[in-house]
C-alpha positions in Angstrom: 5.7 -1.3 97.0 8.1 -3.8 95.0 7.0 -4.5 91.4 4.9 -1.8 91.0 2.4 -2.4 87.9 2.4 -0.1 84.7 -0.4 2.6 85.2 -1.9 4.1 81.8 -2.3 8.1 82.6 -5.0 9.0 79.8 -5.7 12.6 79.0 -8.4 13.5 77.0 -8.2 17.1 75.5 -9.4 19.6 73.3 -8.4 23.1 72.5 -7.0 23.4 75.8 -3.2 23.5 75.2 -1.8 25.3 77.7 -3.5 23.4 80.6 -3.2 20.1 79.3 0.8 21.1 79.0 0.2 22.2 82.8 -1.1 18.6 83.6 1.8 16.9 81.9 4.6 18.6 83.6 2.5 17.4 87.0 2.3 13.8 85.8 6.1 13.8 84.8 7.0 15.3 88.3 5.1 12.2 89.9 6.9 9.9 92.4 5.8 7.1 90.7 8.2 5.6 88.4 8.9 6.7 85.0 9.5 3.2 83.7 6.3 2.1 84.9 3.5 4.8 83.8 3.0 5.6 80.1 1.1 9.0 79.1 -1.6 8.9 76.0 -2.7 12.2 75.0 -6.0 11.7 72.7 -6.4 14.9 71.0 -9.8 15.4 70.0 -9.0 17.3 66.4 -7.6 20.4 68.2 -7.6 24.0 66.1 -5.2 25.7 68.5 -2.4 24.1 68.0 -2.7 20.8 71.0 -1.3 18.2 69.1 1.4 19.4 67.3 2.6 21.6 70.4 2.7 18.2 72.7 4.5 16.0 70.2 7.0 18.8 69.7 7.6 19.2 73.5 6.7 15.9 75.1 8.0 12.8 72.9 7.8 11.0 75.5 4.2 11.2 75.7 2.1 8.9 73.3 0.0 11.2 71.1 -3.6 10.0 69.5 -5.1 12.1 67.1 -9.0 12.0 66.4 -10.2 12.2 62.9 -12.8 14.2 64.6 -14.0 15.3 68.4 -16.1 12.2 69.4 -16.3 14.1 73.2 -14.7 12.7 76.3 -16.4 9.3 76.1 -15.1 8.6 72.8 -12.1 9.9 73.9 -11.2 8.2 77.2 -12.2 4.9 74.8 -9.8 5.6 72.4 -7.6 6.0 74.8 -8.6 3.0 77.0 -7.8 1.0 74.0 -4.1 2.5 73.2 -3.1 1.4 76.7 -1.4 -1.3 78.2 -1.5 -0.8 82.1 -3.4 -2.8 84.4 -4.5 0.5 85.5 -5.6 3.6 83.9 -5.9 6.8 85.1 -8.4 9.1 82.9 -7.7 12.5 83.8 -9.2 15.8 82.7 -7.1 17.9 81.1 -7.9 21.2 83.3 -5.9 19.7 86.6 -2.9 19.6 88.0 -2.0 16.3 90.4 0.2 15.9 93.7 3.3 14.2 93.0 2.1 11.1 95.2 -1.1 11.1 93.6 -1.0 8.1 91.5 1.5 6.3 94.2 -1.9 6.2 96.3 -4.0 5.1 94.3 -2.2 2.5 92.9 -1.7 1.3 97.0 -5.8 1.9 97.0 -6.1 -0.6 93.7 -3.5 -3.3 94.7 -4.6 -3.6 98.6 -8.2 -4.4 97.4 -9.0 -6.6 94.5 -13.0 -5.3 94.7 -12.4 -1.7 94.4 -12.6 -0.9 90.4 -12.7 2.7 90.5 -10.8 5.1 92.8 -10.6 8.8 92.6 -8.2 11.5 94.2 -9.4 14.1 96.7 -9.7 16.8 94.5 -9.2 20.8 95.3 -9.6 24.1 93.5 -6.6 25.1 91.9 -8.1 28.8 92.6 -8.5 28.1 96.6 -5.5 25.9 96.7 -6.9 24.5 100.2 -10.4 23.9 99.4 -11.8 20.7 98.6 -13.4 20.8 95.3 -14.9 17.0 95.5 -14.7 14.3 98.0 -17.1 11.7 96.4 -20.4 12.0 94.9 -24.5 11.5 96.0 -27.4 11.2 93.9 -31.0 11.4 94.7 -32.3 8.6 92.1 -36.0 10.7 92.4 -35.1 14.3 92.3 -32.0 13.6 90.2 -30.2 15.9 92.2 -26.7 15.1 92.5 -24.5 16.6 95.3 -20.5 16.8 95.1 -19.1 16.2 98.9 -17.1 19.6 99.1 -17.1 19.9 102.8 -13.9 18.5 105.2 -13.2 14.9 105.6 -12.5 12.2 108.6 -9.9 10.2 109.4 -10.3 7.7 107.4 -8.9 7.3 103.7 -11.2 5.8 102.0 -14.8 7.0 101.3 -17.5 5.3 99.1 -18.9 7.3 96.3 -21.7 6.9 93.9 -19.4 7.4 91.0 -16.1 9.7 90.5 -16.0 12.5 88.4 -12.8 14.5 86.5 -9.7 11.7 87.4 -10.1 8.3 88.8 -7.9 5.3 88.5 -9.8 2.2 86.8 -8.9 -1.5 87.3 -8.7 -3.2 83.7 -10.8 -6.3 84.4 -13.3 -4.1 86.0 -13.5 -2.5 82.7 -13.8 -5.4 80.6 -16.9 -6.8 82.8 -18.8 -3.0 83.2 -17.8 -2.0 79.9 -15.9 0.8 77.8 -17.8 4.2 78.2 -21.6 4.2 76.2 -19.8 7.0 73.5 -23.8 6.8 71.8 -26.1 7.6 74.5 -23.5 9.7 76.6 -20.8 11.6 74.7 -20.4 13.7 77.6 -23.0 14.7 80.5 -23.8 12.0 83.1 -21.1 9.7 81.5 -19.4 9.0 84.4 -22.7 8.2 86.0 -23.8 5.8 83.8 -20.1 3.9 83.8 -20.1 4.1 88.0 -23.7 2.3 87.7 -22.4 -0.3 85.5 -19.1 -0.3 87.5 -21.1 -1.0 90.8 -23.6 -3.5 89.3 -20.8 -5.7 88.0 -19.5 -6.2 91.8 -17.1 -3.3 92.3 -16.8 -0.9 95.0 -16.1 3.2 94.1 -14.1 5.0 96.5 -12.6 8.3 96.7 -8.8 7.9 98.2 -8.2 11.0 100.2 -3.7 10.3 100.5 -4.1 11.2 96.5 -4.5 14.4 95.8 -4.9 16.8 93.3 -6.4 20.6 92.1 -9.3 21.3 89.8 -9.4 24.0 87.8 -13.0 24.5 87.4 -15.7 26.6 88.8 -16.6 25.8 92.6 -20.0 26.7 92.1 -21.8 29.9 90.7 -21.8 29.5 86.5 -20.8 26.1 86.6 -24.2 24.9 85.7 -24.1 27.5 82.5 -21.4 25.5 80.6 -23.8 22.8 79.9 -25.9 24.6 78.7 -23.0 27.0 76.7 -24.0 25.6 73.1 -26.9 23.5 71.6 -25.2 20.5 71.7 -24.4 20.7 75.3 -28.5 21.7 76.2 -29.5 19.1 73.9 -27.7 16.2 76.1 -27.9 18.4 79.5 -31.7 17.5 78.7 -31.9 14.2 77.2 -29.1 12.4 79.0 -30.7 13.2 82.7 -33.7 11.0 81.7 -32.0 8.5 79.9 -29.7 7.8 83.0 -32.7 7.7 85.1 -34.5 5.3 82.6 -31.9 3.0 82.7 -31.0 2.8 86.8 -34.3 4.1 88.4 -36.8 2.1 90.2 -40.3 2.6 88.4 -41.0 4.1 91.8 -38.4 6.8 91.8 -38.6 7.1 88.0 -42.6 8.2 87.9 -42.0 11.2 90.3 -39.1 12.2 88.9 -40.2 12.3 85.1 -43.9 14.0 86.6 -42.3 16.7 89.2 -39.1 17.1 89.2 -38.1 16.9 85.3 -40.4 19.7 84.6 -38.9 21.8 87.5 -35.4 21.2 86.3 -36.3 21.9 83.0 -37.4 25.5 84.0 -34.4 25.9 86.2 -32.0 25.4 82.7 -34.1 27.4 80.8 -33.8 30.1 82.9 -30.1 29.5 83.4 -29.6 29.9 79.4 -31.7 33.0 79.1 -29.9 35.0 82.3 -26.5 33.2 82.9 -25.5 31.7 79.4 -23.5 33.6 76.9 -25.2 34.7 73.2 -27.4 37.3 71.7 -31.0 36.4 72.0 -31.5 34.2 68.7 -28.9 32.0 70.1 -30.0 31.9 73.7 -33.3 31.0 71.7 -31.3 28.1 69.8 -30.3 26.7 73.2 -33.7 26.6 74.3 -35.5 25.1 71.2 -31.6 22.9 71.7 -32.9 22.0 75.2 -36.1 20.9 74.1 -35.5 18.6 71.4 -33.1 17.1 73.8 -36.4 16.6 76.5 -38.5 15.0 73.9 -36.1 12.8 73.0 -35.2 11.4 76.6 -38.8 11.0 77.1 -38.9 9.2 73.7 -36.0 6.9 75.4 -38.2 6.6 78.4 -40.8 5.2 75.9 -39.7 3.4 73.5 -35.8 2.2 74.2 -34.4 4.6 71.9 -33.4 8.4 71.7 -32.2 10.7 69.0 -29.2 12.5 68.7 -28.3 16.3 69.2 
């Protein structure tokens, strides 16, 4: 590809020093060239050390500090707005990426002016060969959303609902969807709401399977404890699933989901905080009381237009 565009490689992070510094190193040994990809680490106030470590080591990387942690929406804005490429790549700080990785899905971007948001196929770091996520399906009445884990086809492109942990975003698909909604999703269905507006304002969303990379996260098992791991994170686990429904459901799908399925979720989390969260029992308790402010104030969302914060 001859006149390759500058690609903006954002990297959200906080308190995670040592894998962030893993997911540099990856991003420097990329094929693509130097001269054309800039790196902005947004450091989101850090008390281990993040910021000062990757400025020391990394000068080459563009380092924002945040006054304060405003979560990975606020985050992948600030760092949205520090860049200059007609492509950015938000990544998570807890992977690592294949050194054609960005290559592909610039190739993706450039061979098709509707696609505004491509993703990589992405692995477990821990079972190097096992896909971690292919794309993503969400039932818009039982809420339930599915991460495609199983093997792949021929082809190299496969729609998706909306991309989780790294994806590549066109610039002028982001000034017509919109920067990430920071207020109503600081985290938790974030990148649900900003595929919705993504798709709505005429872009397709497709997972690029010749990009690669490996996630360092939980397959499956306790991955639904850490969003439930502190207050803040029940209080949005609850609130955010009904705003997002509120805002993109049909009345149709909304009624039985708010009516049936809410409540059944609800008790599913509950009982994830009491037998698979971390805490004594007062804060387990916390969590819970956490976790139902947060339901009260989606359904005050659902009613009215607005919902508190956690």
């Amino acid at each position: 590809m001859k006149n390759r565009p500058v690609v903006s490689v954002v990297i959200p992070t906080h308190n995670r020093r040592d894998k962030v510094c893993r997911l540099i190193r990856s991003v420097l040994d990329s094929d693509y060239p130097a001269g054309k990809m800039e790196i902005i680490v947004v450091d989101g106030k850090s008390g281990d050390g993040t910021g000062d470590f990757v400025e020391k080591n990394f000068p080459q990387v563009k380092l924002v500090r945040m006054e304060k942690d405003l979560h990975v929406s606020g985050s992948r804005n600030r760092g949205i707005g520090c860049s200059s490429g007609r492509y950015v790549f938000l990544i998570d700080d807890d992977n690592v990426i294949d050194r054609g990785c960005i290559g592909a899905l610039v190739q993706t971007m450039e061979g098709d002016p509707e696609v505004g948001e491509a993703m990589p196929l992405m692995f477990s770091y821990a079972e190097r060969d096992r896909i971690w996520c292919s794309g993503v399906s969400r039932d818009m009445v039982t809420s339930i959303t599915s991460l495609a884990d199983g093997e792949v086809g021929r082809s190299r492109l496969i729609g998706t609902r909306d991309c989780p942990n790294a994806f590549m975003i066109r610039r002028e698909a982001v000034l017509k969807a919109g920067m990430f909604d920071q207020e109503n999703f600081p985290f938790h269905y974030e990148e649900a709401d900003f595929g919705e507006r993504m798709r709505r304002a005429g872009y397709a969303i497709v997972c690029d399977t010749k990009a690669r990379l490996w996630h360092d996260s939980d397959l499956a098992g306790f991955a639904n404890a850490r969003l439930v791991q502190s207050e803040s994170r029940a209080f949005h686990t609850a609130r955010n699933r009904i705003v997002f429904h509120r805002k993109y459901s049909a009345w149709w799908e909304f009624v039985p989901f708010i009516l049936v399925f809410y409540p059944l979720i609800s008790a599913y989390y509950i009982g994830v905080i009491f037998f698979r969260s971390d805490g004594a029992p007062g804060q387990k308790a916390g969590k819970v009381r956490a976790y139902v402010r947060g339901a009260f104030s989606g359904i005050r969302f659902a009613v009215t237009g607005r919902a508190g914060k956690g």
